[in-house]
Each structure stands twice: as structure tokens, then as C-alpha cells.
PLY file of the C-alpha trace (Angstrom):
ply
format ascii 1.0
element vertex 341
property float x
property float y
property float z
element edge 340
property int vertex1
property int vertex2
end_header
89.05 163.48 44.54
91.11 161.71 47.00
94.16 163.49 49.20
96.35 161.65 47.18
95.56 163.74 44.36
96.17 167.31 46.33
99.38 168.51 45.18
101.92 168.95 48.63
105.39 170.50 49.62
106.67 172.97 51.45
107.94 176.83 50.48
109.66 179.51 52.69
108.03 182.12 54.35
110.19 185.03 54.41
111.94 184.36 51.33
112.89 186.37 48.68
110.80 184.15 45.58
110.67 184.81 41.72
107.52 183.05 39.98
107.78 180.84 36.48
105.60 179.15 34.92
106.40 175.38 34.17
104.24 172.19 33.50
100.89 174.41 33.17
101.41 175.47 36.86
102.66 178.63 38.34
105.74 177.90 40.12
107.30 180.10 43.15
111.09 179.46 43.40
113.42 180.42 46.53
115.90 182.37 45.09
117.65 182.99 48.34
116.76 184.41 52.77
116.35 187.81 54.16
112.95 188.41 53.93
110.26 189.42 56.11
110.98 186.51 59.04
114.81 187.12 59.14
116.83 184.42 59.32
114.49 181.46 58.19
114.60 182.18 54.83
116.68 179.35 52.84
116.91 178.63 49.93
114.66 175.74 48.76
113.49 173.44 45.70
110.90 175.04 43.45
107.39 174.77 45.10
103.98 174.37 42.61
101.10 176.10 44.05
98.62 173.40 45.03
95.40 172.63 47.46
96.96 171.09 50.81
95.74 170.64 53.31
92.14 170.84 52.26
89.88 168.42 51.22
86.48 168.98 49.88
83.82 168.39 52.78
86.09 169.91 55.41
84.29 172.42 57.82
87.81 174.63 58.71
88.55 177.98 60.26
91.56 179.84 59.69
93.50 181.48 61.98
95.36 184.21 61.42
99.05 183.74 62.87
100.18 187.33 62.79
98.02 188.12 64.67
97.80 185.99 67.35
101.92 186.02 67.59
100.59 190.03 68.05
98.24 188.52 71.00
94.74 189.75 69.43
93.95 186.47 67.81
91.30 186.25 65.48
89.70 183.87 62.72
88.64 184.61 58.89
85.24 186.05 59.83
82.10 186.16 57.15
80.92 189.67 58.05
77.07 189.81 59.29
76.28 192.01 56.31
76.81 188.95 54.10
79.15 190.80 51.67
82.32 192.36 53.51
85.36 189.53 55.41
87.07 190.37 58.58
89.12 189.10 61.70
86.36 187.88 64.31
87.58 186.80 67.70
85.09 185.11 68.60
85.77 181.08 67.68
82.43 179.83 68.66
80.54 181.89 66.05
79.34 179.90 63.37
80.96 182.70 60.89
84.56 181.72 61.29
83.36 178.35 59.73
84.22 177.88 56.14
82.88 174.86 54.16
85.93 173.35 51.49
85.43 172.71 47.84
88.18 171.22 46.08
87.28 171.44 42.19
89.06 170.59 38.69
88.51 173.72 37.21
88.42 173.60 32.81
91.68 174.40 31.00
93.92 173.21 33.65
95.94 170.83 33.80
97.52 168.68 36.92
97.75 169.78 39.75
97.27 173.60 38.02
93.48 172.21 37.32
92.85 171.91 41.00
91.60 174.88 43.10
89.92 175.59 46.77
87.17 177.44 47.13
85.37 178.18 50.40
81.96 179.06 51.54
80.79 180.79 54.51
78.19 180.84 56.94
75.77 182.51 54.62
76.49 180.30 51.73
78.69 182.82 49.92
82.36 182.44 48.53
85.50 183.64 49.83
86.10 185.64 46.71
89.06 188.18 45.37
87.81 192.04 44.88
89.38 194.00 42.37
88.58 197.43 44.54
91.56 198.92 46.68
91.32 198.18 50.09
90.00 200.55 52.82
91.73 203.06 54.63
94.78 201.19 56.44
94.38 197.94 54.39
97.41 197.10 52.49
95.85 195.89 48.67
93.30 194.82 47.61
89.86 194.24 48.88
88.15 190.53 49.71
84.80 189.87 49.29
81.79 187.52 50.36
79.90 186.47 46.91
78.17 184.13 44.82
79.88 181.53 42.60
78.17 181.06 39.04
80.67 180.49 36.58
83.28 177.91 37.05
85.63 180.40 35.04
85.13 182.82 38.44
88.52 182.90 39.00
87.64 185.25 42.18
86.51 182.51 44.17
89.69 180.46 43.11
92.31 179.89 45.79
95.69 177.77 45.94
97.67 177.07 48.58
101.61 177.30 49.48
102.57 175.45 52.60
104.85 177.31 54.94
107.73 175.48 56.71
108.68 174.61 59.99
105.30 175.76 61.38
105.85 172.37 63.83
103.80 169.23 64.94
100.54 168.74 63.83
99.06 172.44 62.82
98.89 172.88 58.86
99.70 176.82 58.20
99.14 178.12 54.59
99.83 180.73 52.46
96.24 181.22 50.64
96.44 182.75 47.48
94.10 184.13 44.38
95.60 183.80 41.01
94.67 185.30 37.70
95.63 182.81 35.16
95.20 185.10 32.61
98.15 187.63 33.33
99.49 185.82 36.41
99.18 188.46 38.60
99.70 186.69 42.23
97.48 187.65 45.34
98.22 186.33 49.16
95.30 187.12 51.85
96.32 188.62 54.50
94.88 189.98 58.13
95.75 193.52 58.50
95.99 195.41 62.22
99.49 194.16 63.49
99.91 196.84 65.57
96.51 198.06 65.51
94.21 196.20 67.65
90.45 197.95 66.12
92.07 197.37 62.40
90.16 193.84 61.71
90.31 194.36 58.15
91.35 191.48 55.82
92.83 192.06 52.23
94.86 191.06 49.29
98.50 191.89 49.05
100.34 191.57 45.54
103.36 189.11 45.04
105.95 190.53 43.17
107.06 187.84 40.83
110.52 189.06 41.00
110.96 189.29 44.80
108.16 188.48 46.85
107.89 189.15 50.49
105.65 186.36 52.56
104.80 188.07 56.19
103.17 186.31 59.53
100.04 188.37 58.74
99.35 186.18 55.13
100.04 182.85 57.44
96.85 181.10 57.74
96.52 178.03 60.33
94.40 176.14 59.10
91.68 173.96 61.99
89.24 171.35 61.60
86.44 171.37 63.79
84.45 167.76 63.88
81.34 167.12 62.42
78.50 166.18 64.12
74.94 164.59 63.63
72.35 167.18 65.37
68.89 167.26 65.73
67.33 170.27 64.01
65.35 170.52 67.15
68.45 171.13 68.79
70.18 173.47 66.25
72.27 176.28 67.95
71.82 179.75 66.78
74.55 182.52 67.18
74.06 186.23 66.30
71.37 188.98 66.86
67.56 189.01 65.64
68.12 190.84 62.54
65.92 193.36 61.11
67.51 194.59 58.33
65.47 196.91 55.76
62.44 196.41 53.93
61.07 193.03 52.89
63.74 189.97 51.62
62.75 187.13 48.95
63.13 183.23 49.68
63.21 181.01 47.51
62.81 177.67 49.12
63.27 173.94 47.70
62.38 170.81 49.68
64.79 167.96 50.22
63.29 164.25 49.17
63.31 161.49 51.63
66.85 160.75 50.52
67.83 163.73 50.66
68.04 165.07 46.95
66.99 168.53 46.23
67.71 169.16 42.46
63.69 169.69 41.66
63.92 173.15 39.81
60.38 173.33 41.86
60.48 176.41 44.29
58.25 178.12 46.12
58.95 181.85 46.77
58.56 183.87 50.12
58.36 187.64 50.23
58.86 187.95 54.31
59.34 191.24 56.61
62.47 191.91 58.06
61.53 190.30 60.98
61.48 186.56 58.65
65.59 186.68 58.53
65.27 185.02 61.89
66.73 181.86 61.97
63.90 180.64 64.63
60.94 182.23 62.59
62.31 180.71 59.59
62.56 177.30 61.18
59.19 177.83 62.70
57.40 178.88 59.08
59.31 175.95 57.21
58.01 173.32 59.54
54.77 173.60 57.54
56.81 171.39 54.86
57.23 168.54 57.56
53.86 168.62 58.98
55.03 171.54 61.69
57.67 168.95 62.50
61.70 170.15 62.78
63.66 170.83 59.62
67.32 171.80 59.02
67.92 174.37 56.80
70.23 175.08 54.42
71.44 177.93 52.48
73.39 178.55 49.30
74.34 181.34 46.74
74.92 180.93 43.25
74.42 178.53 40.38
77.26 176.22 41.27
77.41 176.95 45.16
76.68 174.56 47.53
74.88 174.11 50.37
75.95 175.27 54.40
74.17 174.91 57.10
72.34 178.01 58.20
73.17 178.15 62.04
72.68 181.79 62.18
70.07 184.69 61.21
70.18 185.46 57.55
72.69 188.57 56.98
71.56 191.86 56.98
73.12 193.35 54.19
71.53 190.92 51.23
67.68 190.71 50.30
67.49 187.50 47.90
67.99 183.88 49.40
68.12 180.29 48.22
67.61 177.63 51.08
67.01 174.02 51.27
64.97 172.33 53.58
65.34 168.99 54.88
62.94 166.94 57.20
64.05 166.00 60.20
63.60 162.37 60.51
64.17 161.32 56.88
67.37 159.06 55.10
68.05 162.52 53.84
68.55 164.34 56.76
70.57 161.44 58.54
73.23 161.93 56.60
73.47 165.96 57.15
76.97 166.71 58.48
76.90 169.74 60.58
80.22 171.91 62.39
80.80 171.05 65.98
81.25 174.66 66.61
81.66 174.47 70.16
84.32 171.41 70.19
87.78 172.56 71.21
0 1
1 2
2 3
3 4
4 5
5 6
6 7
7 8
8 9
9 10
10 11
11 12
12 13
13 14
14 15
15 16
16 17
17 18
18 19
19 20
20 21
21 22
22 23
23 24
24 25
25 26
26 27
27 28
28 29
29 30
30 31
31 32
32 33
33 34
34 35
35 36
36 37
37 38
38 39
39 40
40 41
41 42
42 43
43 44
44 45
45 46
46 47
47 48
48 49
49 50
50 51
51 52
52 53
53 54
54 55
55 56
56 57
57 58
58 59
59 60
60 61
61 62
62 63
63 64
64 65
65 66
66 67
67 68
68 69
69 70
70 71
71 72
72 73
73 74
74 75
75 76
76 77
77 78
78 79
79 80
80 81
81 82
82 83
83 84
84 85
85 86
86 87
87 88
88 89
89 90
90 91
91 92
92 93
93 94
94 95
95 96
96 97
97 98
98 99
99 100
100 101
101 102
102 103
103 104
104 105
105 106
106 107
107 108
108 109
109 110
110 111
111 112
112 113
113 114
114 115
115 116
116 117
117 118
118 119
119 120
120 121
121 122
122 123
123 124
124 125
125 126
126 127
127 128
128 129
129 130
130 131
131 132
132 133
133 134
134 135
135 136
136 137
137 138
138 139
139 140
140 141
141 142
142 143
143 144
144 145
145 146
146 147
147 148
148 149
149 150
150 151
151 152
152 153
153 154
154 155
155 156
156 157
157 158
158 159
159 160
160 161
161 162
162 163
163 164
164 165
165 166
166 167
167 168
168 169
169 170
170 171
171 172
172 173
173 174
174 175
175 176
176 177
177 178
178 179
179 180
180 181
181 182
182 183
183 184
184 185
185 186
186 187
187 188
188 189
189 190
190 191
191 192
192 193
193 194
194 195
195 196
196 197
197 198
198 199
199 200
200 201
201 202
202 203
203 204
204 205
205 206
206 207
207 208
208 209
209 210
210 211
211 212
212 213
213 214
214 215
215 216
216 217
217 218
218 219
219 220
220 221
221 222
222 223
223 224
224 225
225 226
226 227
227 228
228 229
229 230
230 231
231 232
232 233
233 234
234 235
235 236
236 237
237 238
238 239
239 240
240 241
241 242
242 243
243 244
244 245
245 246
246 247
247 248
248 249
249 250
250 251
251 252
252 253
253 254
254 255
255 256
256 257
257 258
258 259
259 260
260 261
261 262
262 263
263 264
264 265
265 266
266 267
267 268
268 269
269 270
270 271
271 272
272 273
273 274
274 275
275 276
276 277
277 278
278 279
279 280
280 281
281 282
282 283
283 284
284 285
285 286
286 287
287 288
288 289
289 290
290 291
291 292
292 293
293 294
294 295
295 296
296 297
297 298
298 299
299 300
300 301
301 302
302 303
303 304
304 305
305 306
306 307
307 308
308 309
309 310
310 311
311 312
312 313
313 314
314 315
315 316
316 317
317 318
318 319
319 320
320 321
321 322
322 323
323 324
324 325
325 326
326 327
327 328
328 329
329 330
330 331
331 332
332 333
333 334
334 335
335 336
336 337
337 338
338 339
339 340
């Protein structure tokens, strides 16, 4: 899919919008100012919900621009647990790294067949909860999962662009929508005026008059890829113990790199084995105790990220690839330049 075909336009944060359907896509239209940004609100054409700015392949993190307006800061975080999403602060962890995947999704049509989903440092999705959020969250909660179905409309995502956020920066509205009853979900960052409150959750859009704030504004960043060595892989985070043993299944990349062999071989390892350096260190056996990169992923249709960090602590069952270190295959591994401004 080229950028050509990622549906673009602009819509109006603060506005007071009313949702239609038309042409098999849900529709927000500006139906006049006043809302939660004051005076920008103008009325505008009708805006489809669409994918822009992402392109599948992208490493991004998304900043949250409430929030730093506030002066906290903070990126979309994947939690070390592997299941919760938060505000981290920190921009050179690996875990405000999401991977995009831009997918034609069945029954759609145009643009309305295209979604986003995105995949964090453990491999999981970015996915839609429908439990309440926790105490001082407004909605709905957001989860880190697996993606399995292509009809998981959880891990579904479209995008509104929000005006006159100036120069080059690309600031989103990023929202989960239920086709089925059209029910209309924008992610938000939650702590304006609470510093500790790093929570991140799903507000409703009333179809009739919906109210965009600062704290559902998402800027959206693209850190550079990079070749890397495996031998020179960085590692963020703690040694994690966890509890009790964890199962890993394992496949092995081909020289060119192809790692759809249903072949696996299965690891029950201590606690100890969700270190990213052990695991590098017991995998080596599959390159002749040379370096490997390995890769992790979670689901039957997810795909693969690079595992830069220990496995989480919350989860017990893994899927990683390995790849050799000195093969075609690994060559063409595209890795986040974490660490690039």
C-alpha cells in the first residue's frame, strides 16, 4: 500500500462534530466552534476518518500534547507487565516505540477498508478494552494484546488529523471504532493536572456533539531506522524475574530471512530466562554460539518487533524469531534508532 492510498484531510479540534455515515465510511462533520480549545473551532468540510500519517513499516512514538502543553511530557508507553498502556517519560526506552501496520481489513470498502494497528515493544497490539477505566481515568480502558482475527476490531485504529498543529509535526486524533453500532472511541492521556495520574484511556464521542481535548492529541514522531549488529543490541529495562517458569516457543529464520516453517522448538525456562542477555546467550546455540537478533511477536496475524528489552513480567507464553547474525536475512533487519533525536 503506497501513501497515496492513505486517506488525508484535516478536522477541528475543539469543535462541536455530529457523525454520519456516507460512502461506507464514518464521517465526522463540523457543525460549528466553541468547544474544548475555544476559539479555534470553525466550521469545516466533512472529514472521513482515515490512516494519515502512518505508513506500514514506520517505527513511531506518540506524544501526548496535553500533556506536555501541561509540562509533564510523556509518550504512549507499553507497560513492563506486557498487558496494561501508560504515559512513560522516558523517550529513550524502547517501550514508547510502536511498530505501524496499515491493513485492508474484509467488508470495507475505500478508504473505510483501511485501518492502523500498532505493536509494541513486546510484540502486542495497541488494542481497545471494553472494561471502565481505573479510578481517575475518564472511559474506557486500553489494553496491550494479541491480534488473531482480522475481524479484531480492538486492535483497529483510524486517524483524524487535527489542524493548525504547524510546520512539520503530524498530530492525530487516534480513534477505535466499532463498525458494528458505530460507537466512536478517541485515546486519550489522562493526568492534566495530576502529575502521578499516567493512565491512558478511551473517551466516547458523542455523535451528536463531540468534544476533541489537547489530552486525545497525539504527535505523532518517527525515529530512523538503523542496521545494528546483534552483538551490539542495546537493552533497556530491569533483569526481570517474574513468577514461576515461562514457555518459548522459538522458530529459526533461513538464510534469507524467512521464518514461516510451522517447525518450533519449545523452551520451558526459569524466571531468570526472560533476560534479554540470557536469551541471546542460550539462542546463540542456533548460530553456532555466534550473535542472533531476536524477535518477538503475539498472535496469529501479529508481526514481528524487535525484542530490545527483557521479556515482560506480567505474561508467561512467548513466540520469538531468531535470526543469524551474518546471514541475507538478517541484513535486511530494520531496527529503531532509539537514541536518535
Amino acid at each position: 500500500m503506497s501513501s497515496s492510498d492513505i486517506a488525508t484531510g484535516s478536522s477541528c479540534s475543539g469543535s462541536s462534530l455530529s457523525g454520519v455515515e456516507g460512502g461506507g465510511a464514518w464521517v465526522l462533520l463540523a457543525a460549528g466552534g466553541g468547544g474544548g480549545r475555544g476559539s479555534e473551532g470553525a466550521a469545516l468540510t466533512a472529514q472521513p476518518l482515515g490512516v494519515a500519517p502512518f505508513e506500514s513499516g514506520q517505527y513511531v512514538r506518540l506524544l501526548n500534547r496535553g500533556r506536555r502543553l501541561a509540562g509533564y511530557g510523556g509518550y504512549l508507553f507499553a507497560d513492563e507487565s506486557g498487558k496494561g498502556v501508560s504515559i512513560g517519560g522516558i523517550r529513550e526506552m524502547v517501550n514508547t516505540v510502536w511498530r505501524v501496520q496499515v491493513l485492508e481489513t474484509p467488508g470495507g470498502a475505500g478508504a473505510d477498508a483501511y485501518h492502523v494497528v500498532l505493536r509494541g515493544a513486546y510484540g502486542r497490539h495497541l488494542a481497545a478494552s471494553p472494561r471502565g477505566g481505573a479510578d481517575g481515568h475518564i472511559g474506557y480502558q486500553v489494553d496491550q494484546r494479541p491480534f488473531d482475527t482480522m475481524e479484531d476490531i480492538r486492535v483497529m485504529w483510524r486517524t483524524i488529523p487535527v489542524p493548525g498543529s504547524g510546520g512539520d509535526r503530524d498530530v492525530v486524533f487516534l480513534l477505535n471504532v466499532n463498525s458494528s453500532n458505530g460507537v466512536i472511541r478517541a485515546l486519550r492521556a489522562n493526568g492534566k493536572y495530576r502529575l502521578w495520574n499516567t493512565g491512558v484511556s478511551l473517551q466516547p464521542i458523542d455523535h451528536t456533539d463531540a468534544r476533541f481535548s489537547l489530552m486525545m492529541e497525539w504527535e505523532v514522531q518517527r525515529p530512523p531506522y538503523q542496521l545494528r549488529n546483534a552483538a551490539r543490541c542495546l537493552c533497556f529495562g530491569q533483569r526481570r524475574q517474574g513468577t514461576g517458569r515461562i514457555q518459548v516457543s522459538v522458530r529459526v529464520a533461513n538464510h534469507e530471512g524467512n521464518y514461516n516453517d510451522p517447525r518450533e522448538a519449545t523452551f520451558s525456562l526459569p524466571g531468570t530466562g526472560r533476560s534479554l542477555i540470557e536469551l541471546e546467550r542460550r539462542f546463540g546455540c542456533f548460530n553456532n554460539d555466534q550473535p542472533v537478533s531476536i524477535f518477538i511477536r503475539a498472535g496469529t496475524h501479529g508481526q514481528l518487533f524487535p525484542l530490545l528489552t527483557d521479556l515482560p513480567s506480567g505474561l508467561g507464553n512467548f513466540k520469538l524469531v531468531v535470526f543469524r547474525a551474518g546471514t541475507p536475512g538478517h541484513d535486511r533487519l530494520r531496527f529503531p534508532d532509539i537514541l536518535a533525536a
